[in-house]
C-alpha positions as CSV (number, residue, x, y, z in Angstrom):
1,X,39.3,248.0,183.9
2,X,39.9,245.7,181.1
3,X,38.2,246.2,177.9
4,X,35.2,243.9,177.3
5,X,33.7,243.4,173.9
6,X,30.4,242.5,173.6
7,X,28.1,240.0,172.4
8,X,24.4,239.2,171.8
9,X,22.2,238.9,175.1
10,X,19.1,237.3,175.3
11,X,16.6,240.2,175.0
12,X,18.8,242.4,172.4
13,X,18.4,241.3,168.7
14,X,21.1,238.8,167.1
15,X,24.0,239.8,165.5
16,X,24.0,238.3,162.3
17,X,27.2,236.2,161.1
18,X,29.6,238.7,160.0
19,X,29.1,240.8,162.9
20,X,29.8,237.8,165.3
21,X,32.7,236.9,163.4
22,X,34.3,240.9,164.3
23,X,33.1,240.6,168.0
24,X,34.7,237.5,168.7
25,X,38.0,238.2,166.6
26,X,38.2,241.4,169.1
27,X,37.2,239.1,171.9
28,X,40.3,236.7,171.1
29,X,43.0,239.9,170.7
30,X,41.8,241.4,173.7
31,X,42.5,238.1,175.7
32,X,45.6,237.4,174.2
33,X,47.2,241.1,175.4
34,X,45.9,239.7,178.9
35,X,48.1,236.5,179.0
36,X,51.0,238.8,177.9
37,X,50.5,241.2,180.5
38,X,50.2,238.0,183.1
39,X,53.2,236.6,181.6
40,X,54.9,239.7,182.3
41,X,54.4,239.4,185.7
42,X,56.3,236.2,186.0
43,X,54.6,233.8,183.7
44,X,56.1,231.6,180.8
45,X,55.7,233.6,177.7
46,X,56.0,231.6,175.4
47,X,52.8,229.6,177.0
48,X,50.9,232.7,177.0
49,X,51.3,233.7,173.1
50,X,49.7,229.8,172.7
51,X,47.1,230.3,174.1
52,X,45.9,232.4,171.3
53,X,48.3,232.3,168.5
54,X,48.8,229.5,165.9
55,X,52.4,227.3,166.4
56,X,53.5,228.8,163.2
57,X,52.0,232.3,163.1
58,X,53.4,235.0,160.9
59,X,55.1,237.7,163.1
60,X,56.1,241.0,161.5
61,X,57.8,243.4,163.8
62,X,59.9,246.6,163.2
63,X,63.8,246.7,163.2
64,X,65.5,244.9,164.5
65,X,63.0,242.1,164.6
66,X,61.4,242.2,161.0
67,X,59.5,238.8,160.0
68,X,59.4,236.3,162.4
69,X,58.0,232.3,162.4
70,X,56.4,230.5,165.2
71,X,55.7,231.2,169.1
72,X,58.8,230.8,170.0
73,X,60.9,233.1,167.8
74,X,57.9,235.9,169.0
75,X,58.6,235.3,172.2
76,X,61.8,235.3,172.7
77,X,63.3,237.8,170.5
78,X,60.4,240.2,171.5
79,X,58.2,239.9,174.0
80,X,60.5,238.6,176.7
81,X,63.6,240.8,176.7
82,X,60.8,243.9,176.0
83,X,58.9,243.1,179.2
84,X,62.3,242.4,181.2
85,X,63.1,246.1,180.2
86,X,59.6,247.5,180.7
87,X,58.5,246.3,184.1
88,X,55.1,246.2,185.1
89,X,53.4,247.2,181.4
90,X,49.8,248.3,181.2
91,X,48.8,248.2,177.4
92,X,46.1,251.3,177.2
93,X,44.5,250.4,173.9
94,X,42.6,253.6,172.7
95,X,41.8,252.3,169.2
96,X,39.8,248.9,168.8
97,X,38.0,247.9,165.4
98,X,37.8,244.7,163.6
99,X,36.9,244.3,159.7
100,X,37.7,241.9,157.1
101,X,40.3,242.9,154.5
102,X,39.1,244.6,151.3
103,X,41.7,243.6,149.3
104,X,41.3,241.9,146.3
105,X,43.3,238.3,146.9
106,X,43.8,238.7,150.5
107,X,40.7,237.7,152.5
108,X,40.3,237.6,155.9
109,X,39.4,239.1,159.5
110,X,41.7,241.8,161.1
111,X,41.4,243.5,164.3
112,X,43.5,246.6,164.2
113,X,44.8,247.8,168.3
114,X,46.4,251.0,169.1
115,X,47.2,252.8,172.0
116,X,50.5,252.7,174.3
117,X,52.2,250.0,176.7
118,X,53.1,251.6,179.4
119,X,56.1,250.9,182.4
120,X,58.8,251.4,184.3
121,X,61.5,251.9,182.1
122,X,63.9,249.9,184.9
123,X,66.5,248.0,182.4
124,X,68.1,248.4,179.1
125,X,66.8,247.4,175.8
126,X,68.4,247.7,172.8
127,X,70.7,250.2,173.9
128,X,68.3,252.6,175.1
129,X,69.4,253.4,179.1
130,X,66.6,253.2,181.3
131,X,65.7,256.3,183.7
132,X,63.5,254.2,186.4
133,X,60.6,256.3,185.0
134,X,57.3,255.7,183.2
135,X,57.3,255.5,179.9
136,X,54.5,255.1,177.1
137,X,55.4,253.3,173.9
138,X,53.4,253.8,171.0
139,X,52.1,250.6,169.8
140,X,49.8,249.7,166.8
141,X,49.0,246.1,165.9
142,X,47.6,244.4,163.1
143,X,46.1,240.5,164.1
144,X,44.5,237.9,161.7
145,X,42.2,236.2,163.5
146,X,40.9,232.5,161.9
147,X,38.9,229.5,164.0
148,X,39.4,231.5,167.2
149,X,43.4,231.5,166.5
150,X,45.8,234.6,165.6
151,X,47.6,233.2,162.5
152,X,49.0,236.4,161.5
153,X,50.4,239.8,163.4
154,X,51.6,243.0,162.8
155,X,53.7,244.5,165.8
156,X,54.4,248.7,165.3
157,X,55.9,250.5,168.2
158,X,57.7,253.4,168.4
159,X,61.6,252.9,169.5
160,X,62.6,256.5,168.5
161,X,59.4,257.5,170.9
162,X,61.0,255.5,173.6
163,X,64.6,257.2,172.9
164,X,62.7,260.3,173.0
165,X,61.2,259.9,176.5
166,X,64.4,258.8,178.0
167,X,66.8,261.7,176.9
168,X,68.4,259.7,174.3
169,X,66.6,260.6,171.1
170,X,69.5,260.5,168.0
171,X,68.6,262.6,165.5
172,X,67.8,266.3,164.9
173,X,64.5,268.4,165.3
174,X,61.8,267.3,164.4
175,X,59.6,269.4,162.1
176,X,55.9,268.6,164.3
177,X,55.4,268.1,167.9
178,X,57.1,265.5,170.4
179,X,54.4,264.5,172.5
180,X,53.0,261.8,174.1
181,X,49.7,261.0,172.0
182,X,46.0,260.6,173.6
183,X,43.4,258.3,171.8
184,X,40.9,260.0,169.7
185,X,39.0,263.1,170.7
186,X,35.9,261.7,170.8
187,X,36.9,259.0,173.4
188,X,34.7,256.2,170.9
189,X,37.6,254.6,169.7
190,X,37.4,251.1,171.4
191,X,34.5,249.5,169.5
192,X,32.8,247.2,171.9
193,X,29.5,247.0,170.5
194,X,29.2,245.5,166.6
195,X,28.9,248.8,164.3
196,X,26.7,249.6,161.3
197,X,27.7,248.5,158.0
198,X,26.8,251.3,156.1
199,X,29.0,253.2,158.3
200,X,31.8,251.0,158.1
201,X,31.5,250.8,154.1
202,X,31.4,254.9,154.6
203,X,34.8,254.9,156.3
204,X,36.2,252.8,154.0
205,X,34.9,254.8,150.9
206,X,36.1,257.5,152.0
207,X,39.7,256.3,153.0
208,X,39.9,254.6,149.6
209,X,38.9,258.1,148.0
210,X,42.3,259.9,149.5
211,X,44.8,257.0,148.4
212,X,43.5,257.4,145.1
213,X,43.9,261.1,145.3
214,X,47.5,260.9,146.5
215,X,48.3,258.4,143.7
216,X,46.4,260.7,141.2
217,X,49.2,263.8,142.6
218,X,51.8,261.4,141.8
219,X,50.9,260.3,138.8
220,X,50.8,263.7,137.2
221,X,53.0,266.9,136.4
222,X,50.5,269.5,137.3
223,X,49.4,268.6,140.8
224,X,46.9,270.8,142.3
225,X,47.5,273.0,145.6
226,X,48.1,270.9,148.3
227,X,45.2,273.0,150.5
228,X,42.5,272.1,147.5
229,X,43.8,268.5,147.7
230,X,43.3,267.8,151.2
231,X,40.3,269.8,151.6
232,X,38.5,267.1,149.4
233,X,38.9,264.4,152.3
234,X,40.1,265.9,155.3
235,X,38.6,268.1,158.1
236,X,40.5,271.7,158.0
237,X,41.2,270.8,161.8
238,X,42.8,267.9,161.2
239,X,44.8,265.9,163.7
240,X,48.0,264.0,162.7
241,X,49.7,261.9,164.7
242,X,52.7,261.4,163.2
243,X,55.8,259.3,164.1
244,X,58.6,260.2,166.4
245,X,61.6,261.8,163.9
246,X,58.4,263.7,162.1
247,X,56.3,264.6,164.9
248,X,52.3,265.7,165.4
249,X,50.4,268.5,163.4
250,X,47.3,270.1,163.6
251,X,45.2,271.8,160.6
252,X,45.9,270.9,156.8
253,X,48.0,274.4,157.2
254,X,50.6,273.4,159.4
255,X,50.3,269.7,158.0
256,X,51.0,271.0,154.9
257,X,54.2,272.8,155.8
258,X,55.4,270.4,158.6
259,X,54.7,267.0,157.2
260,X,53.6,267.2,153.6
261,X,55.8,269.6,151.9
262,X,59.1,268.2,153.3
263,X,57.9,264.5,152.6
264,X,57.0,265.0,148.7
265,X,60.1,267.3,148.1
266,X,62.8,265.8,149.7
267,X,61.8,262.2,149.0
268,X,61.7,261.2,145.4
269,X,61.9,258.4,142.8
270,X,58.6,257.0,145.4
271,X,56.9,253.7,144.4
272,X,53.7,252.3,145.8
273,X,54.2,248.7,147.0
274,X,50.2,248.1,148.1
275,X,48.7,247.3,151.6
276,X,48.3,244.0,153.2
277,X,45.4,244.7,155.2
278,X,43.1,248.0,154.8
279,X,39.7,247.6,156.4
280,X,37.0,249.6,158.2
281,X,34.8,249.3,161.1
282,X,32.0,252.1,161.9
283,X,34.0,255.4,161.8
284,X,37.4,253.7,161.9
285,X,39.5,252.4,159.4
286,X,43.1,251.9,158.4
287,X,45.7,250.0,156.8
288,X,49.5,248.6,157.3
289,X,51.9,247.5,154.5
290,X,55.1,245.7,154.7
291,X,56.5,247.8,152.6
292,X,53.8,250.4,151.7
293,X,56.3,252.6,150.1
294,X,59.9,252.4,148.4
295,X,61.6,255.8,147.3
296,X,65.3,257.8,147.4
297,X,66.0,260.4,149.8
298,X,67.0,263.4,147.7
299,X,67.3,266.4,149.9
300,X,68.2,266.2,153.4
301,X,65.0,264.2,155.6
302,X,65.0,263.1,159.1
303,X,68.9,264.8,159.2
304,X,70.1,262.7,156.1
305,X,71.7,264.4,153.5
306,X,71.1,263.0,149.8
307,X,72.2,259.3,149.8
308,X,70.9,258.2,145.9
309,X,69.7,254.5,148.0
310,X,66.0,253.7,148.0
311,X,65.0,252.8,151.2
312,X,61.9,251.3,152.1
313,X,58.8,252.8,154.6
314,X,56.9,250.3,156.5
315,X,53.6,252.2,157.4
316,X,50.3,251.9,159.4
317,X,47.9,254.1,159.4
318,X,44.9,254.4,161.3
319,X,41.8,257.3,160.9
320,X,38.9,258.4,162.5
321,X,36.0,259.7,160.4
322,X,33.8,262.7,161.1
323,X,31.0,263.0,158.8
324,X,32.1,262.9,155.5
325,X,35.5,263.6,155.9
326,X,38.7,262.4,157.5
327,X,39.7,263.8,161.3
328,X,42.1,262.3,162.9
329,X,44.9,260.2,161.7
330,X,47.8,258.1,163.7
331,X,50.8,257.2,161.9
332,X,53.6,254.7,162.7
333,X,56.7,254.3,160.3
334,X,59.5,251.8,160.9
335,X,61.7,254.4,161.2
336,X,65.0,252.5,162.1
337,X,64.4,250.3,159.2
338,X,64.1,253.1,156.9
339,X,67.1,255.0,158.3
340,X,69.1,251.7,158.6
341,X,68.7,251.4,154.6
342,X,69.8,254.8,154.2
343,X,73.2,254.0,155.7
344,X,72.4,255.2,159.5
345,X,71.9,252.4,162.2
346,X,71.0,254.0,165.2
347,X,71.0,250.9,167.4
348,X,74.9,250.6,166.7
349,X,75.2,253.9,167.5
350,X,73.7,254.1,170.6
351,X,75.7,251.0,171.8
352,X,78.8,253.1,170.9
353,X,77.7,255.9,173.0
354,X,77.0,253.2,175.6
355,X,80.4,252.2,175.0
């Protein structure tokens, strides 16, 4: 059953203005995943995106696609030859909030989506063989919503997830988990009803107080122990959900020595771009960049050895709050675009092994 968002009924008390405002942007993103899932079925996609996007919307997508102008570039380069692959997709958001952007000069409404598309993995796409068999892709989305129009998206999915599933995953181990990843543990993630300010200022508070704690390690030569760090923000049962080519973890232990340690000592020479959009709603929150982060690889990472480039990370990531601290948190990096400015294109190579 589709989700439904809802509004202000008769005998409940009115929503006042802002909280409208984050209904109906939710409203508007949830029907425009509809007309792409009709469209999929047979329907003109390019028709469907205008029924909720602007002409000229602002399309950011990972590698290959990157920044794209207008309906028609979004459909065609993406949507299209994705759900010619992917037959029969099903998007399964877990993850629905709405907020407007905190950042200083950038105004606006967001609704942040996550969750996974999933299909029948029945042709190729982008060199990835298809195996006939379901498959979930990770997917988080970013949407600026403005007079009832999308004028502005953020597209994440997960294409070394997708190599994963389907026995063609190019690069070593991972150091976390390979899994497919549920929704939050709670099951509350899809926020239907409109959500308490104070809880939403909470959420973002407190996800404001760790990126100013990671910028204070940074920033200095004596950082403290990486346990006393993330004990400050973070539940010691933490969930992260990392990307395919890093993997999941669970507890600031294991996070510690399967995410965190390899990240901060075998990527260096790291600079902070900002965020385009970091927002809140109840005990969700999150942020995506474009790029968040810019830095050198100089131990081997992700199976690279050294390379001296600077490469960029392009990074969402969404959190769950419990109490008053952090418990889960779902990460997407565009990994391709990250490995491609390291000197490895992985598309090329898998239409070589095609080949």
């Amino acid at each position: 059953m589709p989700h439904t968002i809802k509004s202000h009924t008769p005998d409940a008390a009115p929503l006042s203005e802002e909280a409208t405002r984050l209904q109906d942007a939710k409203s508007i993103v949830l029907a425009h995943h509809a007309a792409i899932a009709d469209a999929a079925r047979g329907g003109d996609m390019r028709q469907a995106l205008a029924l909720h996007m602007e002409p000229d919307v602002h399309w950011r997508g990972m590698h290959p696609w990157h920044d794209q102008r207008g309906i028609a570039a979004v459909a065609d380069r993406f949507w299209t030859p994705l759900t010619a692959a992917l037959h029969r997709p099903q998007r399964r958001v877990d993850v629905l909030f709405a907020g407007d952007n905190s950042l200083d000069g950038a105004p606006g409404t967001w609704v942040c989506a996550m969750g996974h598309i999933l299909a029948l993995f029945d042709a190729p796409f982008l060199g990835i063989q298809p195996t006939g068999k379901i498959v979930m892709l990770r997917f988080a989305e970013f949407s600026r919503v403005s007079e009832g129009r999308i004028i502005e998206q953020a597209f994440f999915c997960d294409l070394l997830h997708l190599m994963a599933q389907a026995g063609q995953y190019p690069l070593p181990g991972m150091t976390g988990a390979q899994l497919v990843q549920p929704g939050p543990m709670t099951q509350d993630g899809v926020l239907s009803d409109a959500q308490d300010p104070a809880q939403s200022a909470a959420t973002l508070d407190l996800i404001n107080a760790m990126i100013g704690m990671i910028s204070s390690v940074n920033a200095t030569d004596t950082p403290p122990d990486p346990r006393d760090e993330l004990r400050q923000h973070w539940h010691d049962d933490m969930l992260w959900w990392g990307p395919t080519g890093i993997g999941a973890t669970y507890t600031i232990e294991r996070y510690i020595e399967q995410h965190q340690r390899p990240f901060r000592t075998q990527l260096g020479a790291r600079t902070f771009n900002g965020h385009i959009c970091r927002m809140a709603e109840g005990t969700y929150g999150g942020f995506f960049g474009w790029p968040n982060l810019t830095m050198e690889c100089t131990g081997p990472y992700l199976g690279l050895p050294p390379s001296g480039r600077k490469a960029d990370m392009r990074v969402v990531d969404i959190y769950r709050r419990d109490g008053d601290k952090l418990a889960e948190n779902w990460v997407f990096i565009d990994m391709l675009h990250f490995l491609n400015m390291q000197g490895l294109d992985v598309l090329a190579q898998l239409e070589v092994r095609k080949g």
